[in-house]
C-alpha positions as CSV (number, residue, x, y, z in Angstrom):
1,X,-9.1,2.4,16.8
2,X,-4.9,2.3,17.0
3,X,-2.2,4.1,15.2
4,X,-0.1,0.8,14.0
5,X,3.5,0.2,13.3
6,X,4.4,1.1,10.1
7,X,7.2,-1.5,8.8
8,X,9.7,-0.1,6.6
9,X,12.2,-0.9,3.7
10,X,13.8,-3.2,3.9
11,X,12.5,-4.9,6.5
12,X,11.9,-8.9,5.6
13,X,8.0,-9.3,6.6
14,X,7.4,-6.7,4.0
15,X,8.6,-9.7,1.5
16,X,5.4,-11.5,2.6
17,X,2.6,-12.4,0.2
18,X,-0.7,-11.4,2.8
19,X,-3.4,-14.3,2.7
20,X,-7.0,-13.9,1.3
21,X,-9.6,-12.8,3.7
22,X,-11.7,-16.1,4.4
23,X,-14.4,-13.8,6.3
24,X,-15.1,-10.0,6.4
25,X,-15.8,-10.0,10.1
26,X,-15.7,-7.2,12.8
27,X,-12.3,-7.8,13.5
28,X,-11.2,-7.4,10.0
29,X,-13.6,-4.1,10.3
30,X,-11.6,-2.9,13.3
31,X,-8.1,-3.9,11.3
32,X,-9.6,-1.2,8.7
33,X,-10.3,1.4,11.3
34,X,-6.9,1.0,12.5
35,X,-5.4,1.2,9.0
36,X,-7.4,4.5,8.5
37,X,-6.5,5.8,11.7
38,X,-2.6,4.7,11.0
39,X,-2.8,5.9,7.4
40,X,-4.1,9.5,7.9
41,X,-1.8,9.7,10.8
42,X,1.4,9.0,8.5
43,X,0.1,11.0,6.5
44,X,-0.5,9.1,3.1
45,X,-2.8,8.4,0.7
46,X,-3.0,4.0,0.9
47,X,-1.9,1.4,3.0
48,X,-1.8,-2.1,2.8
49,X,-2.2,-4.7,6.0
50,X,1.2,-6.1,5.0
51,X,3.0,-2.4,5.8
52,X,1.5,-2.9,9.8
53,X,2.3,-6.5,9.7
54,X,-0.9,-8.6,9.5
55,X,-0.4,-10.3,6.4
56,X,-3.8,-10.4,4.9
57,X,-5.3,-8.8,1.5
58,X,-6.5,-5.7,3.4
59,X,-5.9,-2.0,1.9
60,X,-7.2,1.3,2.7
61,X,-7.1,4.2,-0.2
62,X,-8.7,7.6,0.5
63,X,-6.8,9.9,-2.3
64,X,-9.3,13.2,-0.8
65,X,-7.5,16.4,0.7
66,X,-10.2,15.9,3.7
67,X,-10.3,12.1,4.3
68,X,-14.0,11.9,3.2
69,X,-13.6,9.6,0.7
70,X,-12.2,6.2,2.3
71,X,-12.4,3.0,-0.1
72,X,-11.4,-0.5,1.5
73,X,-10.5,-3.1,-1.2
74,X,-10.6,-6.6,0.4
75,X,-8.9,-9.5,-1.7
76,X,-8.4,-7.2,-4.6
77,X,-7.7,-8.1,-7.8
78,X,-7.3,-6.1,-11.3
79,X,-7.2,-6.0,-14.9
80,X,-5.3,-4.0,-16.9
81,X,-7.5,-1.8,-19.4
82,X,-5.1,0.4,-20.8
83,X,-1.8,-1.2,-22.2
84,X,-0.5,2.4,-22.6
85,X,2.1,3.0,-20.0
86,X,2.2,5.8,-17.5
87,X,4.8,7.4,-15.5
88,X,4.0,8.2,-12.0
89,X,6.0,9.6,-9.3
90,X,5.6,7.2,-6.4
91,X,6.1,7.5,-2.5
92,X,5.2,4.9,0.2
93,X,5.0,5.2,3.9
94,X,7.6,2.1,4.1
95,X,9.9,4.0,2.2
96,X,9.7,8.0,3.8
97,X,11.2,10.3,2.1
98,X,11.5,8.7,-1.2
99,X,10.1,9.2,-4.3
100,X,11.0,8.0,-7.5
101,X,9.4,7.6,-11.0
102,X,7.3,4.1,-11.9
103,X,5.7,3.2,-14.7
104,X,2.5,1.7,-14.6
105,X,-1.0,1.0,-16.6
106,X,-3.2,3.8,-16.2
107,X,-6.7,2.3,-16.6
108,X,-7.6,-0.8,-14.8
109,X,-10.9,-3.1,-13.6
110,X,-11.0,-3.6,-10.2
111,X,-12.7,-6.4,-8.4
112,X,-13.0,-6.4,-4.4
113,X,-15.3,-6.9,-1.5
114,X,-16.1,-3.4,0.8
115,X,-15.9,-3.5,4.7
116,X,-19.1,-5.0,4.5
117,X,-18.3,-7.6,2.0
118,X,-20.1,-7.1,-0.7
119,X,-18.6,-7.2,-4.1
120,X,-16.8,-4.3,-5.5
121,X,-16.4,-4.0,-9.4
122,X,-15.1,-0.8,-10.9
123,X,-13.0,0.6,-13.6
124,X,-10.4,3.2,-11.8
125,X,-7.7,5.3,-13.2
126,X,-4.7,8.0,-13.0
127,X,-4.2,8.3,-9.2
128,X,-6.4,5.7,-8.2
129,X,-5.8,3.3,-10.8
130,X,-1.7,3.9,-9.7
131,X,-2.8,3.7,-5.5
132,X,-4.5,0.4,-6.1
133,X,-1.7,-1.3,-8.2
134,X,1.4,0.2,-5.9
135,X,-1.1,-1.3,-2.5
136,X,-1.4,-5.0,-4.4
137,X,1.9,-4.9,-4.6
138,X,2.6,-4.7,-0.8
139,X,0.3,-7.7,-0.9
140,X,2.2,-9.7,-3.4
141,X,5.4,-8.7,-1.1
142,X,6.8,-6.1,-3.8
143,X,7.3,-2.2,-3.3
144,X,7.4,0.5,-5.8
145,X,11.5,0.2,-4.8
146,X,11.3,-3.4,-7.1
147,X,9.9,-1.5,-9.9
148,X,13.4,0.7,-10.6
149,X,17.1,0.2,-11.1
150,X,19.2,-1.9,-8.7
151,X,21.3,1.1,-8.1
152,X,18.6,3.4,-6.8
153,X,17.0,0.5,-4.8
154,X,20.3,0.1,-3.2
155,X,20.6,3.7,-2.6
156,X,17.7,4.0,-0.8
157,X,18.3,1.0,1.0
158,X,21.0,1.9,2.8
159,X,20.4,5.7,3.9
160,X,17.3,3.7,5.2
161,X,19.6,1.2,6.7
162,X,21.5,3.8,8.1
163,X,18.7,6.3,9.5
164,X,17.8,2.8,11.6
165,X,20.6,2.1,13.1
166,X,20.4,6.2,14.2
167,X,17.4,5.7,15.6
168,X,17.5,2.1,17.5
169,X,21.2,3.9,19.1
170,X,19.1,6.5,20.5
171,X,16.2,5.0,21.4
């Protein structure tokens, strides 16, 4: 297992749509392990493959206080439930230190496969329902950052910009 990368905001390969999984494999287990690893490490609640650059439909979710409840969606997919709209505050690892209010479905049906690749089928909601459709996101090359105003995003994009550049001159 390996703490990966974590790409951030607005870095380009962020934009990119992550391909199906053709084969839940042991290296596609070991890309979980890693995403586990990287994702407590952070710490955060979900990561997708596309936020450690491997742009395949891979996410990790474990919304526990002591990381004993890990879910893996592979290729996940959802339908909305609920119509009702819901207002979560939202966070992501690509963006630290943000956190702004998006508005989302609160009940959804989720379809996946598990490490193993067997088929997942559940109905999830609140948190988890909110986790899984701010991770497909990352896999459709959108962040919760698309989801408010242009003058916010902008905001955000340039203190990150600029915390960068800070960093890369002292590196």
């Amino acid at each position: 297992m390996a703490i990966r990368d974590i790409l951030e905001f607005p870095d380009p390969r962020l934009r990119t749509v992550a391909k199906p999984v053709e084969v839940v494999d042991d290296q596609i287990r070991a890309l979980i392990d890693d995403m586990f690893e990287t994702m407590y490490d952070a710490p955060g609640i979900g990561l997708a493959a596309t936020q450690i650059d491997v742009h395949l439909r891979v996410l990790t979710i474990d919304l526990s206080d002591e990381h004993n409840e890990p879910l893996v969606l592979i290729n996940p997919e959802f339908e909305v439930l609920d119509e009702e709209p819901h207002k979560y505050q939202e966070g992501c690892l690509s963006v630290p230190g943000f956190f702004e209010d998006v508005v989302r479905p609160q009940k959804i049906r989720v379809q996946a496969l598990d490490r193993n690749g067997d088929t997942l089928d559940f109905i999830a909601d609140d948190l988890l329902a909110v986790c899984i459709q701010h991770e497909i996101d990352h896999l459709n090359g959108k962040l919760f950052v698309d989801h408010i105003s242009a003058l916010k995003r902008n905001r955000i994009r340039t203190k990150l910009e600029k915390k960068h550049r800070l960093e890369a001159a002292h590196a």
